[in-house]
N, C-alpha and C positions, 0 to 999 in steps of 0.2 A: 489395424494400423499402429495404435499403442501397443499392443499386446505384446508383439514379438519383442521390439524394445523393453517391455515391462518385465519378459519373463527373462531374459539375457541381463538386465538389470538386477533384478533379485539373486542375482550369482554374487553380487559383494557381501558375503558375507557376515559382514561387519556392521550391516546395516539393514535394520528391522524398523518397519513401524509400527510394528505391534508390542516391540518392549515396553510396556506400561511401566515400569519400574525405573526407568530414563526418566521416559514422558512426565510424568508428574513427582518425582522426586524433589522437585523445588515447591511442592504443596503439601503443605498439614493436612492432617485426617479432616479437620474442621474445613477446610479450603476446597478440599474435594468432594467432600459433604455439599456444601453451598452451591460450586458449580454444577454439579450432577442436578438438583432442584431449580436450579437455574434454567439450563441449559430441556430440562422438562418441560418449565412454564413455554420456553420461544417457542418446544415442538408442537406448541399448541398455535395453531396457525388463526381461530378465534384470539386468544391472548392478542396477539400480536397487531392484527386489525386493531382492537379495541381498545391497547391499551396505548398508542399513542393521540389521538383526541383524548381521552378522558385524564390520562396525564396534563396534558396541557390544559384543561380546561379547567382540571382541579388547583395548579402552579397562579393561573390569572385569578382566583376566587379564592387564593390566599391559604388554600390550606396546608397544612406542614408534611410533603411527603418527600422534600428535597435530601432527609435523612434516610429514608427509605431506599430509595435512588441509589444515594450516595455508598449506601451499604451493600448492594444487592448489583446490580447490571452496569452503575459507576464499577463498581470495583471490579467487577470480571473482566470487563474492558479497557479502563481506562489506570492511566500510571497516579492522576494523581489533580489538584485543581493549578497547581503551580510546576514547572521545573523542580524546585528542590524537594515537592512532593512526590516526585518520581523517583529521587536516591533509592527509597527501599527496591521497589520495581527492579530499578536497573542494575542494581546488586543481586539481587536473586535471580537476574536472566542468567546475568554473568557466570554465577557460582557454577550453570551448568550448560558454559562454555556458549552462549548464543547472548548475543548484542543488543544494544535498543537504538530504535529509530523515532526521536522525540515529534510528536506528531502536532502539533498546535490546532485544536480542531473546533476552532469560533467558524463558525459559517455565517453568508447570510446577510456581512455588513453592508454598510453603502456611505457610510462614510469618510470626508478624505483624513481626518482625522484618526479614524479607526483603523486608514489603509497603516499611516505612519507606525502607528502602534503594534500592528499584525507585523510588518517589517522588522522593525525592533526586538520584537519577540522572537521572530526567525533569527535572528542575527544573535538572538541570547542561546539560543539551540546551538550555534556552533559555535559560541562559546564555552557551553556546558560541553560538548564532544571534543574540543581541541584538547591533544595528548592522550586520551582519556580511549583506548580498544573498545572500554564496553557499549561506547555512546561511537559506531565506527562509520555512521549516514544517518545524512540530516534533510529535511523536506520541506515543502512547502506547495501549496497553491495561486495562483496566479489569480484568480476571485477572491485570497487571501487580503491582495495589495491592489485591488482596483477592481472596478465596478463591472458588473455581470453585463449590463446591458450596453457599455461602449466595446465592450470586446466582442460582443454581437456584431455593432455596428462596423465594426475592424473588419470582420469575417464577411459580412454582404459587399466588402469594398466602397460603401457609401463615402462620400466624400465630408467628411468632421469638418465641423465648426472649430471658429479661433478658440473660443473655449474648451470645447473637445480636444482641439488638439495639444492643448496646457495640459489638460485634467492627462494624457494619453504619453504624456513626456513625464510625468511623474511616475505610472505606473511601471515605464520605462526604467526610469532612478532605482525606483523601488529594489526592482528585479536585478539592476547593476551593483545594487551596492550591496545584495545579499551573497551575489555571487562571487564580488568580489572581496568580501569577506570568508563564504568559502575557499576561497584562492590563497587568501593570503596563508589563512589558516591551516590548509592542508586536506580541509574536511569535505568530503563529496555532498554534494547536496543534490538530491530528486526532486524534479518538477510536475505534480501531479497532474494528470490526468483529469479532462472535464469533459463537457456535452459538446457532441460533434459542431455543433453552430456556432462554438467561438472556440476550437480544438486549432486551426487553423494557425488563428494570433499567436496561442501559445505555445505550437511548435514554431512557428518562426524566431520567436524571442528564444526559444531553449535553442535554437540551430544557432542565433546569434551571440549566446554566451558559450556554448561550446566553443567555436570560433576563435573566440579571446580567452576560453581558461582551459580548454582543453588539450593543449600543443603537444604538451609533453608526462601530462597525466589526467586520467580520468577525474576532476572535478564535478561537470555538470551534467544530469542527465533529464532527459524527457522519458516519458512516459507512453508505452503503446498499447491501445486497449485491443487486444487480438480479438475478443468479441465482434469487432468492425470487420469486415470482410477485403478492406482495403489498407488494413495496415501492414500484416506481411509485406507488403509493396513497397508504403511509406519508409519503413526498417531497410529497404534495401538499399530505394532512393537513397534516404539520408546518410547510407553508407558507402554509397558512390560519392555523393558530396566532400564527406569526412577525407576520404580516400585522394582526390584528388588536390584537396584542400589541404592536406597533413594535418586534421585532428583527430583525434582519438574519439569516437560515438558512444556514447554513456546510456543504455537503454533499459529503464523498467521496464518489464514484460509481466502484462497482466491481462487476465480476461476482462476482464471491465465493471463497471459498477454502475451503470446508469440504462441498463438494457430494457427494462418499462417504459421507461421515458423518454429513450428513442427510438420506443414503437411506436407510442403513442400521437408522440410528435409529429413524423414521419405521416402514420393513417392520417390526422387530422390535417394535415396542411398539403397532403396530396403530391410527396416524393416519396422516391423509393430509401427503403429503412437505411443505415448503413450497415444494419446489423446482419452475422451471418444466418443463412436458414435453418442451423441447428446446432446441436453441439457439436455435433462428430465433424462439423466446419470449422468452428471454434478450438476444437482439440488439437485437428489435424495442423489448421495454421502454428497454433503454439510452441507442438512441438516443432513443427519444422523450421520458426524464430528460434529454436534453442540451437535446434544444428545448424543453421544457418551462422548464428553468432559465435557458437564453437570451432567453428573454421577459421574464424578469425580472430580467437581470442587476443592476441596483442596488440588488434585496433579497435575491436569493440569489448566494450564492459558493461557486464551486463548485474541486473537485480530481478532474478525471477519471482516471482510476487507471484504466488501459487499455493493456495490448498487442496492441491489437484496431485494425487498421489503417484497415477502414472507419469503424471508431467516432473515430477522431484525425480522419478527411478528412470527415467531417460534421460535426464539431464547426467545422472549422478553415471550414470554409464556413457555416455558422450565422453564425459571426463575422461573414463578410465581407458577409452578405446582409442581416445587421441593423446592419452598420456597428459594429461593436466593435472597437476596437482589440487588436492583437494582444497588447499587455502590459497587458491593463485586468487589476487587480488583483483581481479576480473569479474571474478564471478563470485553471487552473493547468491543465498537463499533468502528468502522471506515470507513473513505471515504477519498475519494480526494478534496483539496481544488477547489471553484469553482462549484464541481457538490455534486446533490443531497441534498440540504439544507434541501429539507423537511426532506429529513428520520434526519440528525445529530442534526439539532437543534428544532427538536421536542423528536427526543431520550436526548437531553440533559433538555429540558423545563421538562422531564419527571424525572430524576434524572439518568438515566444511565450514566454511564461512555463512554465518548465519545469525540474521536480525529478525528482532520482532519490530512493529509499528508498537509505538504505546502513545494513546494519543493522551491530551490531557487539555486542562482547561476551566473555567469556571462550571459546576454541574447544569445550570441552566442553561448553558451558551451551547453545550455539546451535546444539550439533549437529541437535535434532528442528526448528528452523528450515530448514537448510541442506538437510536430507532429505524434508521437505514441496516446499522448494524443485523439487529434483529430480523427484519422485512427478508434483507438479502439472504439470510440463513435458513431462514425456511424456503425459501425459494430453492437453496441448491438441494438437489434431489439426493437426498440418503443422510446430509449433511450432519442434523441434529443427529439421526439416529448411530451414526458414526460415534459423534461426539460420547453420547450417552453410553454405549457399549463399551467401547474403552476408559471409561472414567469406573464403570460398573466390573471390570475386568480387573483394576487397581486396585476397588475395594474390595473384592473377594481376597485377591493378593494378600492384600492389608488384614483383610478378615476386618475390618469396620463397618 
């Protein structure tokens, strides 16, 4: 199914991902050093069980390892504890041609105070991106700006209390005023991606600020976890709506990030998963959301959110078969800081349009970030050992 597109794709000549010499060009022998030792500890699929409880357990009994962190799996992933500690970050994407996507990654509040504040922060995100190409999408979460379990309650249809329904009109506010600050601004902003049981609420809210900011360019986009076996559908739906409605459909394309936990869910409470039966379900959808939205590049805009290599080399051939230009403002690459250099910054030595996520934040606050980080990485089959072999590929290069 990949294959034939993969192998028709690798005719661009132009475009490798195994030029290590691209790929990590923006890292010192010392930086490459550290990830390669990094990137060993995650392959260690013990490490990784073990060392989230004993991290935490060591952080509440006070002892000093937040420097540790902060030097080691902070820094391979994360830009920085503040926005303007991400300057350096977002200059050295830049240098070699690929963006950042300032990621604000506090999880977990339930505060309505801490909603305001998560708001604010988003709204400083596209401030730091307005004018500025290297900062070129901006994001946020919808559990960012309001509480996990009324957006549950959304999703069951249950009928909210007068108080729920205040607490439910802020959350509301929240999400209007970040969008229409993106609006004003100019600056696209992606709506990420949650657990199927309150996934519901917050495509409706992103259908509804499309609606109002989307008319006449891509400003706002949702998030589809193609891992769901029902989203291909959803992408289509929502482009029958766009279509009829005249707004432009703003779509992340992603496999997903929650696929444990809506297995688990699912077995235990005795529905069927949403998730698909396997990868080659999962692949297949993907790419055929990519063709899909390559057909209609002029009304949908799409951010493929992929470290999936066949899925980059069929998109990057979609392009070339339908004549799109490599930096049509439509279409984005993406990945997470830290991983995957080959595919982002040989798609950007290429001229594609291409971001990385860098997320940031206080180091204690983004620890369950950083550790999902981890978890997920071992989980993708080959994933680490990729990693390691082309970082091991660049130091032979180097001779380091």
């Amino acid at each position: 199914m990949v294959n034939n597109d993969s192998a028709v794709a690798t005719k661009n000549k132009n475009l490798s991902f195994e030029n290590t010499e691209i790929a990590f060009k923006h890292l010192s022998n010392g930086s490459l050093d550290r990830a390669f030792w990094l990137f060993k500890a995650i392959n260690n699929n013990t490490l990784v069980k073990v060392g989230p409880p004993m991290t935490n357990f060591a952080m509440k009994i006070g002892l000093p390892i937040t420097g540790i962190i902060k030097s080691t799996i902070f820094k391979q992933f994360c830009g920085g504890e503040t926005i303007a500690e991400c300057d350096a970050v977002i200059k050295n994407l830049d240098s070699g041609h690929v963006g950042t996507i300032l990621d604000y990654s506090v999880e977990g509040e339930e505060d309505e105070h801490v909603f305001d504040e998560t708001r604010d922060e988003i709204i400083r995100t596209i401030n730091r991106a307005t004018g500025d190409k290297a900062v070129p999408i901006t994001v946020f979460k919808v559990t960012g700006v309001g509480r996990f379990g009324l957006l549950e309650k959304l999703d069951t249809g249950a009928i909210l209390t007068a108080e729920e329904e205040q607490e439910w009109q802020k959350v509301q506010d929240r999400v209007l005023a970040i969008c229409q600050k993106a609006f004003t601004a100019g600056v696209p902003v992606m709506i990420d991606a949650e657990e199927s049981w309150i996934q519901k609420t917050i495509d409706m809210l992103a259908l509804n600020m499309m609606r109002k900011f989307n008319q006449y360019k891509a400003i706002v986009y949702n998030t589809y976890q193609i891992y769901r076996h029902d989203k291909l559908q959803s992408l289509k739906d929502d482009f029958a709506v766009a279509k009829i409605e005249g707004f432009i459909l703003g779509a992340k394309l992603v496999r997903g990030a929650y696929m444990e936990k809506e297995r688990k869910r699912a077995a235990e409470m005795g529905y069927q998963s949403p998730i698909q039966p396997n990868k080659e379900a999962t692949d297949h959808d993907y790419n055929e959301a990519l063709k899909f939205c390559t057909d209609y590049v002029e009304k949908i805009a799409i951010v493929a959110g992929t470290h999936n290599e066949d899925s980059c080399l069929v998109l990057t051939n979609l392009m070339t078969q339908k004549g799109i230009p490599h930096n049509h403002p439509h279409i984005y690459f993406s990945q997470l800081l830290g991983m995957s250099d080959n595919l982002s910054f040989n798609l950007g030595s290429s001229d594609y349009n291409i971001a990385k996520y860098v997320p940031y934040g206080p180091v204690k606050a983004v620890l369950p970030y950083l550790f999902r980080r981890a978890q997920e990485n071992t989980a993708i089959s080959g994933q680490m050992s990729r990693e390691l072999n082309l970082i091991l590929k660049e130091k032979k290069r180097r001779k380091v």
